[in-house]
C-alpha positions in Angstrom: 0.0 0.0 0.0 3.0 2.2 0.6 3.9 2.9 -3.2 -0.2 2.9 -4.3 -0.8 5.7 -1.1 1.9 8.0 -3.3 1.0 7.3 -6.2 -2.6 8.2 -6.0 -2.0 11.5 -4.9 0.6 12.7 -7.4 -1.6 11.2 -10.1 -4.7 13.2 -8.4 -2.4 16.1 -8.0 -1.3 15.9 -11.9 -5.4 15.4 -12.7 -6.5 18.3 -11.3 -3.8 21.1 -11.1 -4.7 24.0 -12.9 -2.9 27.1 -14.0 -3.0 30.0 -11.5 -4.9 32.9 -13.0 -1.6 35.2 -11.8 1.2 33.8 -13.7 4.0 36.3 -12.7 7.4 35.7 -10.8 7.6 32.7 -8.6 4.0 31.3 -9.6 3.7 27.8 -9.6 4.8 25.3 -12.2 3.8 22.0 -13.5 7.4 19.8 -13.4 8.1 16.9 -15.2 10.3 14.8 -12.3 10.1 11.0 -13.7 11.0 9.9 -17.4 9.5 10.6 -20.4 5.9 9.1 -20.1 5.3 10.4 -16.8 2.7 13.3 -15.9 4.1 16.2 -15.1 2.7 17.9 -11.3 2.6 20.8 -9.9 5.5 21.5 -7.9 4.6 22.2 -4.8 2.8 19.1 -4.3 6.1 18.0 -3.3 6.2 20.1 -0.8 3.0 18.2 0.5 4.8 15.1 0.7 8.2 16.7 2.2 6.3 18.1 4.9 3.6 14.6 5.4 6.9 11.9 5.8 9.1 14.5 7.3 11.6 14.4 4.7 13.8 17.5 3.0 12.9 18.9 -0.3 15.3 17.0 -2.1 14.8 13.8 -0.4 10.8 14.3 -1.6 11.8 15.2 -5.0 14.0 12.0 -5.4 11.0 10.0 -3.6 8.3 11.9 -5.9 10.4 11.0 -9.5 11.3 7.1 -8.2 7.2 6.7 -7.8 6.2 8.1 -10.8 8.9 6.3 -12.8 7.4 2.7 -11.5 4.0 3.7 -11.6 3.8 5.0 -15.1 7.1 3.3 -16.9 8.2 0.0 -14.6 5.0 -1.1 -13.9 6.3 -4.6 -13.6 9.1 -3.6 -11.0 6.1 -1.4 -8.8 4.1 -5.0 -8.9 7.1 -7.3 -7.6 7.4 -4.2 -4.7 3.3 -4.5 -4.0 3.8 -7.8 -3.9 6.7 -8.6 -1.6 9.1 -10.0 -3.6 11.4 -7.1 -4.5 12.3 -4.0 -2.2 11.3 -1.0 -2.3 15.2 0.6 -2.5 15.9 -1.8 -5.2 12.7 -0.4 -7.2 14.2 3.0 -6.5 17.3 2.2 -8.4 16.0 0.5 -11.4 13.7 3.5 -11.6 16.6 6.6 -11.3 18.9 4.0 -13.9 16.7 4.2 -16.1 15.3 7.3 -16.0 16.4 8.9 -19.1 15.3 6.1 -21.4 12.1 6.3 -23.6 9.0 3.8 -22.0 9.9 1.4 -24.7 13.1 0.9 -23.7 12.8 1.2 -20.2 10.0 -1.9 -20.8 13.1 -3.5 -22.5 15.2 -3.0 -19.7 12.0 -3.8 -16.9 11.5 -7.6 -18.8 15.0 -8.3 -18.7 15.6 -7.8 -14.5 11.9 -9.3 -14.1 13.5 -12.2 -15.7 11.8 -15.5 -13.0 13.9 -17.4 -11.2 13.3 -20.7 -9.1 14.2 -20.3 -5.8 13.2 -22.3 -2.5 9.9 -19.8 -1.7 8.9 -20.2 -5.9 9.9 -17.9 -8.8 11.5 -14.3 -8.0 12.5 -11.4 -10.2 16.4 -11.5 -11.0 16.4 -8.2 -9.7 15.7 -9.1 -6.3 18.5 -12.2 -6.2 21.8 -10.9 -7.6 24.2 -8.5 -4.8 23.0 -4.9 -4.6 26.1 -3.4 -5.8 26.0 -6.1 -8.9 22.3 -5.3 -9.6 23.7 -1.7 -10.6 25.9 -3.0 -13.0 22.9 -5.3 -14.6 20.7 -2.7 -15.1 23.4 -0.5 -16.9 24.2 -3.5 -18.9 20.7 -3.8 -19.6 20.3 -0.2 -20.8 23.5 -0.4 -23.2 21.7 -3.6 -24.6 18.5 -1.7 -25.4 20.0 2.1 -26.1 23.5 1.5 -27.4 26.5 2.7 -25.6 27.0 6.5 -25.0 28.3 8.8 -27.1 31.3 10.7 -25.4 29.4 13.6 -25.4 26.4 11.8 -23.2 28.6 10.8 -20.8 30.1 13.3 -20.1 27.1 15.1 -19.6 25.6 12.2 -17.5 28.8 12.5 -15.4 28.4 15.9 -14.7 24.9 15.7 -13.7 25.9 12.6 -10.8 28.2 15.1 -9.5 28.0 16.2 -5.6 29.0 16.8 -2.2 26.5 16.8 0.9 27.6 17.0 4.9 26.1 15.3 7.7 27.1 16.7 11.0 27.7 13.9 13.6 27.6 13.8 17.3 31.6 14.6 18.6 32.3 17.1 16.5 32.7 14.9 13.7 31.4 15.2 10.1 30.5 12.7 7.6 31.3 13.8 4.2 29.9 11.8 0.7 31.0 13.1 -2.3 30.7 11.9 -6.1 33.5 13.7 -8.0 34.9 13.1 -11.5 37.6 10.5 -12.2 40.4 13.3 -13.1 39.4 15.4 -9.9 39.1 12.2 -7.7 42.6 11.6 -8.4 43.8 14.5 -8.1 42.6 15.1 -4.6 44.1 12.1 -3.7 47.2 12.6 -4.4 46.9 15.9 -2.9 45.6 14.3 0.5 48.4 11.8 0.6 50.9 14.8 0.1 49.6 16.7 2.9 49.0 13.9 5.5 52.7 13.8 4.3 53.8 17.0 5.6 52.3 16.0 8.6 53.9 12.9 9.2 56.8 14.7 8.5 56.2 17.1 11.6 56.2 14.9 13.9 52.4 13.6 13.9 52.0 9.7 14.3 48.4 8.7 14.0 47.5 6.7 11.4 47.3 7.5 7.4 43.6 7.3 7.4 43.1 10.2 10.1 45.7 12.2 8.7 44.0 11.9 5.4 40.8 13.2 6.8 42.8 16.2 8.7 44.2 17.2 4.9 41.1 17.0 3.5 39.8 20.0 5.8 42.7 21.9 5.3 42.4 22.3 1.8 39.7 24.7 2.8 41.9 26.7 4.3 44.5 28.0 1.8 46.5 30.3 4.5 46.9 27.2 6.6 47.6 25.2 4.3 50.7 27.4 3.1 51.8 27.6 7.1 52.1 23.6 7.3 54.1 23.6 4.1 56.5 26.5 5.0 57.0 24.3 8.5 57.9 21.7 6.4 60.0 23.2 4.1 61.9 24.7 6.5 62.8 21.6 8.0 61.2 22.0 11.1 62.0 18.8 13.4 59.5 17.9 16.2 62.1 19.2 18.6 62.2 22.7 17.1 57.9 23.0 17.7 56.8 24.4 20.8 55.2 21.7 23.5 54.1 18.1 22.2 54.5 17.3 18.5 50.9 16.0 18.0 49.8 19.0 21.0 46.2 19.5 20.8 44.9 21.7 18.6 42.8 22.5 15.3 42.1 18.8 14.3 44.8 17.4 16.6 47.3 19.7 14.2 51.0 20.0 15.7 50.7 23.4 18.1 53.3 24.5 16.8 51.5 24.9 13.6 48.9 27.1 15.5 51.3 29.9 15.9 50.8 30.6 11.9 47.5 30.6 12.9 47.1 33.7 14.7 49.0 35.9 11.7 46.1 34.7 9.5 42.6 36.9 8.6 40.0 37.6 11.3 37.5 34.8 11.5 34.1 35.6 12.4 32.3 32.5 14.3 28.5 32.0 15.4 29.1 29.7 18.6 25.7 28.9 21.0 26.5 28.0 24.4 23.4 25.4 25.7 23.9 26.4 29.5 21.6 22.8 29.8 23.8 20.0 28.9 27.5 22.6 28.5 28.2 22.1 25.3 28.6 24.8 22.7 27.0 24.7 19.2 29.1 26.5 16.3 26.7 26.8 12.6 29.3 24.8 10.2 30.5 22.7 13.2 27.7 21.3 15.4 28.0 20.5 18.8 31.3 21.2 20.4 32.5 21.0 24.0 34.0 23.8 25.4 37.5 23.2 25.4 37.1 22.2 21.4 35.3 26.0 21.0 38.0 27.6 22.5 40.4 25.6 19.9 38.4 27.2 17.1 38.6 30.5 18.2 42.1 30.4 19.6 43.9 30.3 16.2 42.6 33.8 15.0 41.5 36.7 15.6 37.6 36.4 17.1 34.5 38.6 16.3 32.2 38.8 19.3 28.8 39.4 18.0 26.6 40.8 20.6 23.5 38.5 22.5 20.4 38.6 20.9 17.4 38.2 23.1 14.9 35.5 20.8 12.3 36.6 22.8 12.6 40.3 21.9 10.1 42.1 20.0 12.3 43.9 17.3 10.1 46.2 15.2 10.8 48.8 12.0 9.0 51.3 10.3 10.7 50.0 6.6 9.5 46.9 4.3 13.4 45.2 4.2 14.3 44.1 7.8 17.4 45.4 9.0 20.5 43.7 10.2 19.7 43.2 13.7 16.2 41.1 12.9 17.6 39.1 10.0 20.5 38.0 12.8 17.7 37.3 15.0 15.3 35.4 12.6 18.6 33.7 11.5 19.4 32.3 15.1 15.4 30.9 15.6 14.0 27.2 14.9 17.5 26.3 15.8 19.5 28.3 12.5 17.1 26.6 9.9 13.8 27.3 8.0 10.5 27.2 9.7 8.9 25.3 7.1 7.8 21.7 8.2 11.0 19.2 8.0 13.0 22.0 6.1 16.9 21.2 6.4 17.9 24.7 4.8 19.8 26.9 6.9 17.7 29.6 8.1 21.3 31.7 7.3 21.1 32.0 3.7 17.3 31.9 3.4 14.7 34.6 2.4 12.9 36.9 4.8 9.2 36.7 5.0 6.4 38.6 6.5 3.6 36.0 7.7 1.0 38.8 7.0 1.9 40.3 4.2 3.6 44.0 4.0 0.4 45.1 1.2 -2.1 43.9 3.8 -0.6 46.1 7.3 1.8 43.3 7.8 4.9 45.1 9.8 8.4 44.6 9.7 8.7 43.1 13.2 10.1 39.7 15.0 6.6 38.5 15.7 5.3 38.8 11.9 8.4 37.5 10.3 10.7 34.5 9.8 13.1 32.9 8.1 12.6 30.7 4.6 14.3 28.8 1.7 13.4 30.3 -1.9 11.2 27.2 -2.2 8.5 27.1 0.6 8.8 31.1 0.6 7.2 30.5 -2.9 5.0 27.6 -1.8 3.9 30.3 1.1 3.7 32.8 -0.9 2.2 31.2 -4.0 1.1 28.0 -3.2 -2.1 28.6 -0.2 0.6 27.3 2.6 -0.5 29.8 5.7 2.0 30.2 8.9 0.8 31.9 12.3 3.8 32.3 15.6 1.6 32.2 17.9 4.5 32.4 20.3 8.3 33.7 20.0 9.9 30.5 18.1 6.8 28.8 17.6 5.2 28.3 14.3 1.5 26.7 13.0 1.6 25.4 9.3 -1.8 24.3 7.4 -1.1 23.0 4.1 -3.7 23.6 1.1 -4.6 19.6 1.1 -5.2 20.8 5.1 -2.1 19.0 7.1 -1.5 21.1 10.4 2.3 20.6 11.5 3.6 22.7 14.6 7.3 23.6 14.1 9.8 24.7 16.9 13.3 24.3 17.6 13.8 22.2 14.4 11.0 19.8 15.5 7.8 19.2 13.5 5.1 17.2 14.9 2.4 16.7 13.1 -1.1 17.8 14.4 -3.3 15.7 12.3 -6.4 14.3 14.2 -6.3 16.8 16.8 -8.8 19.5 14.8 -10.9 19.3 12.1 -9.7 20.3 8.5 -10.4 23.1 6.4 -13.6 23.3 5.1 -13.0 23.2 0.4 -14.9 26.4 0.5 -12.9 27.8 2.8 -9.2 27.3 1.3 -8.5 31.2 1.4 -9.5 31.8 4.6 -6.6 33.2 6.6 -5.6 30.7 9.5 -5.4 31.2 13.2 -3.6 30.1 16.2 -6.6 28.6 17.5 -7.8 27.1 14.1 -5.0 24.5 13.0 -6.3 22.6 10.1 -5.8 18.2 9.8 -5.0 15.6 6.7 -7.6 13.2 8.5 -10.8 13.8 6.3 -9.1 15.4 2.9 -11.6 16.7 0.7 -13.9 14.8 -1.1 -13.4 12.3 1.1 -10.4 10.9 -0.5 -7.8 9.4 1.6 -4.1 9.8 0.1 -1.9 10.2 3.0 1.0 7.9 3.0 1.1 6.3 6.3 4.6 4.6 6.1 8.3 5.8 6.5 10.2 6.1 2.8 13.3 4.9 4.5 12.0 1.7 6.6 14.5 -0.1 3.8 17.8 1.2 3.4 18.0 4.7 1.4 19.6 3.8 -1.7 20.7 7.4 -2.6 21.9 7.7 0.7 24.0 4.9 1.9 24.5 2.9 -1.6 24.9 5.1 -4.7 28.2 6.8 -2.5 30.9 5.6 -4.5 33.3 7.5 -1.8 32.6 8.4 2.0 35.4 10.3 3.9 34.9 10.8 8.3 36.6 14.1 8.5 36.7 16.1 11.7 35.3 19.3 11.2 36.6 21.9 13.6 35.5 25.2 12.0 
């Protein structure tokens, strides 16, 4: 039921998605995410599903395309999943492999991994027997069989598409980095972390390869450090020559005296949180640190104090663009990110919005604005999302299908079932702090709420397709 649930509503979504009368700047759009053969649907219906399963934007659009792919091109591959005999992560692969094939071909390709095959509990698709790391490779056999092989140009292209880097803070300060770079630049940057974790090794520093690999891998993001460890080393500098303990605590376990460069290097300005709770101290790019590992950070450089802003205080303007001090302020609330339901975006680098709009008396205060991504400012904006803060840090969210989700501190929780939903006559009516709207009786009675978690198998995206994961630790 998990892949029908989804599939009904973007095909409902697709059926009756009309053109907004306003078709100006940031107005919604139908998109096509799946293959060719798919519908297209209107793009904020993804930010319905993002918001229902508690899942990022891109994690919904990835989730969106793989359904649409099975439903309307592998329909053979979505019945093995209904039916229990093939995963769903597997069907998730087949369906992004094959994605830029025409339906014919991708029926080609479908009949060839639906292939039978005896097995002790009766016939199974070959696509649910073979390794998951060799069923990549039989599916891109299979589309070379069916397409022809790629034309330099093509793959190129395809290569450059695959490309990217994401970041996953960890708990002790650690980072978990998974890239996908090109062959050349792969290369490259591994002979340029061998050569650093060199240097190091040179200086004195005796853990192992691996960790010192990881250490010159967040160097390389700093180009001024980076030339103060190879002028140490090209001066000759023997452990004995460094002040204190050759492997001395400091920036990523660097040598210390490598931290006396440090403090001839630019100003760095740092946004550090001290949690007076639990003790530990919070930098943006960092995550959690304890205290002694802030005062690392800071102690290699010159340090920027920012002053304390009160969360709580009721900063209000006379002009439409919010000043400095309130987009600090908005920056800092929900915990640094965007207030839309299960938003990962950093509130940092995200719009500014009024709740009640400037045209309609909306002021330029902390109570009547927040911080949001480009996306679900346009889906608020454009899309019939409404948002009340009832209270400093606390925001209500009624979708246009009529989910309620309460969002604070980077938490959403869901208030389906606890109100009654918004009445379809009633879809413009401005919402209240005291009339939250629910999912549990959609309109027209029809239920298409996925009850199920996308990720109760293994994310392939996630934790398969990662040709390369590096554990750096990430100390500012």
């Amino acid at each position: 039921m998990r892949l029908t649930h989804l599939a009904e509503y973007l095909g409902e979504a697709a059926a009756e998605w009309q053109p907004p009368a306003w078709q100006g700047p940031g107005a919604e759009q139908p998109i096509r995410l799946g293959g060719a053969g798919t519908p297209e649907i209107p793009e904020f219906a993804v930010c319905e599903v993002a918001a229902a399963l508690g899942l990022s934007q891109p994690a919904a659009t990835g989730l969106c395309a793989d359904v649409l792919d099975l439903t309307y091109r592998l329909r053979g591959i979505a019945t093995s999943v209904r039916a229990g005999v093939l995963s769903f992560a597997r069907a998730r692969v087949i369906a992004r492999r094959t994605r830029d094939l025409t339906p014919e071909q991708a029926e080609l390709v479908e009949a060839r991994l639906s292939r039978p095959r005896d097995t002790a509990r009766g016939p199974e698709p070959m696509a649910a027997l073979v390794p998951m790391s060799r069923l990549r490779a039989v599916i891109d056999q299979a589309v070379i069989a069916v397409r022809g092989p790629e034309t330099e140009e093509e793959a190129e292209a395809r290569v450059a598409e695959s490309l990217y880097v994401e970041m996953v803070h960890e708990a002790g300060s650690a980072t978990d980095l998974a890239a996908r770079l090109a062959t050349a630049d792969a290369a490259r940057l591994d002979r340029r972390l061998d050569e650093v974790s060199g240097w190091l090794t040179e200086l004195g520093d005796a853990r192992p390869k691996k960790v010192l690999r990881a250490v010159a891998l967040g160097l390389l993001a700093d180009p001024a450090l980076l030339a103060a460890l190879q002028d140490l080393t090209t001066r000759g500098a023997a452990p004995a020559e460094i002040p204190g303990s050759p492997t001395a605590a400091g920036m990523a376990g660097l040598p210390s005296g490598l931290l006396d460069k440090l403090g001839k290097l630019a100003s760095t300005v740092l946004y550090v949180h001290l949690d007076r709770g639990t003790g530990t101290w919070c930098e943006e790019n960092a995550g959690v640190l304890t205290k002694e590992e802030a005062q690392r950070i800071v102690g290699h450089s010159d340090v920027t104090i920012r002053p304390v802003l009160d969360l709580a205080e009721e900063l209000t303007y006379t002009g439409y663009v919010a000043p400095a001090r309130l987009k600090e302020q908005l920056a800092l609330q929900n915990s640094g990110y965007c207030t839309f339901p299960s938003c990962h975006r950093r509130a940092r680098t995200s719009d500014v919005d009024h709740q009640t709009p400037a045209a309609s008396d909306g002021a330029t205060r902390s109570g009547n604005t927040h911080r949001l991504c480009r996306k679900h400012h346009r889906a608020k904006d454009k899309g019939g999302w409404r948002v009340v803060e009832p209270v400093p840090g606390v925001w209500v969210w009624a979708s246009p299908a009529g989910a309620v989700y309460l969002v604070g501190n980077a938490i959403t929780t869901p208030l389906n079932g606890i109100f009654t939903h918004i009445p379809p006559g009633d879809r413009a009516a401005p919402v209240s702090a005291s009339d939250p709207r629910t999912l549990d009786t959609p309109p027209d009675g029809r239920s298409w709420k996925p009850a199920w978690d996308p990720w109760n198998d293994w994310d392939p995206l996630t934790q398969s397709e990662h040709e390369h994961t590096y554990g750096f630790i990430n100390s500012g």
